[in-house]
C-alpha positions in Angstrom: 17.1 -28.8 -22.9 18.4 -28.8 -19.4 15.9 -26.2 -18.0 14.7 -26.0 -14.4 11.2 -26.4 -13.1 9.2 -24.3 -10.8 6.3 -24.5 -8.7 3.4 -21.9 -8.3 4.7 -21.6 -4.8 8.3 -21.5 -5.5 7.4 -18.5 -7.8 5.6 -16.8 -5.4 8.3 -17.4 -2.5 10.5 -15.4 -5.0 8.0 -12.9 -5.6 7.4 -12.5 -1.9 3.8 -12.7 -2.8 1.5 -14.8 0.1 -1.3 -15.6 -1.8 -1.0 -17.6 -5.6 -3.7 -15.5 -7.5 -1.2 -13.1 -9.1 0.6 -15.9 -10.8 -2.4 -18.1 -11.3 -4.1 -14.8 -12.7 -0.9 -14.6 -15.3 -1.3 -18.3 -16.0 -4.4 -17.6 -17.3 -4.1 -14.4 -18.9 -1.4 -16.3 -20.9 1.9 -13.5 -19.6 3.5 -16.4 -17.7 3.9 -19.4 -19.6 3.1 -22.7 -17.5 2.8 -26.1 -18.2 0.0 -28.3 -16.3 1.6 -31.5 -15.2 -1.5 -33.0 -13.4 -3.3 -36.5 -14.2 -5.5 -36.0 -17.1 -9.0 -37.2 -14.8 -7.9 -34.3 -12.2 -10.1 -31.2 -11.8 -7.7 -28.9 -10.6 -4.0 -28.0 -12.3 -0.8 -28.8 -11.4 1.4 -25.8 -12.9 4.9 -26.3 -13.7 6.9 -23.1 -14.7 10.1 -22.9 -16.7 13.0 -21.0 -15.0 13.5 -19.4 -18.1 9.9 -18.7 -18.6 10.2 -16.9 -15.4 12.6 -14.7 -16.4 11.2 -13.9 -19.1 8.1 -12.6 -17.7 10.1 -10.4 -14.6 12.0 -8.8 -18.0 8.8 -8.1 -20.0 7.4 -6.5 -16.3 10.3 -4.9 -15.8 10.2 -0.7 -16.0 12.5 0.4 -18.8 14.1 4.4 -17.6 14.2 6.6 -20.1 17.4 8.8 -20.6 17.2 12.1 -19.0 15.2 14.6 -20.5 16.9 17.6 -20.7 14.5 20.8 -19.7 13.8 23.2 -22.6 15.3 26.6 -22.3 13.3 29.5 -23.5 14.1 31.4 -26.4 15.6 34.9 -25.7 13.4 37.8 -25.9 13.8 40.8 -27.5 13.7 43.5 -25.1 11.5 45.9 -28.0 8.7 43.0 -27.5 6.3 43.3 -24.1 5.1 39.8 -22.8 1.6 39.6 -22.0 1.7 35.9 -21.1 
């Protein structure tokens, strides 16, 4: 597998996001998958992000449209019949 590695900032750079707590937050919530590349004795995690993984999560984000709804016509009344309502 030939894949390409990203960076949390290199994901927000493409998400023109300024701070990393949206994709950290999806890190965590398990909707972007990441893999932490740090030394095992570190505290903090060093997140490494699959360019395919990415893409992945922008499609399952992504708003599907609907086709077009067509409006609903009303039924024609029968001029014997008063409407009330």
């Amino acid at each position: 597998m030939n894949d390409h590695f990203l960076d949390v900032r290199e994901v927000c750079r493409r998400l023109s996001l300024s701070k990393p707590d949206v994709v950290l937050a999806a890190i965590r919530a398990r909707e972007l998958r990441a893999f932490n590349v740090s030394s095992p004795g570190r505290k903090r995690p060093t997140w490494r992000i699959r360019e395919s993984d990415f893409e992945a999560f922008l499609e399952s984000r992504s708003v599907r449209t609907s086709p077009a709804i067509q409006p609903r016509r009303r039924a024609k009344s029968d001029p014997k019949i008063t409407r009330y309502f």
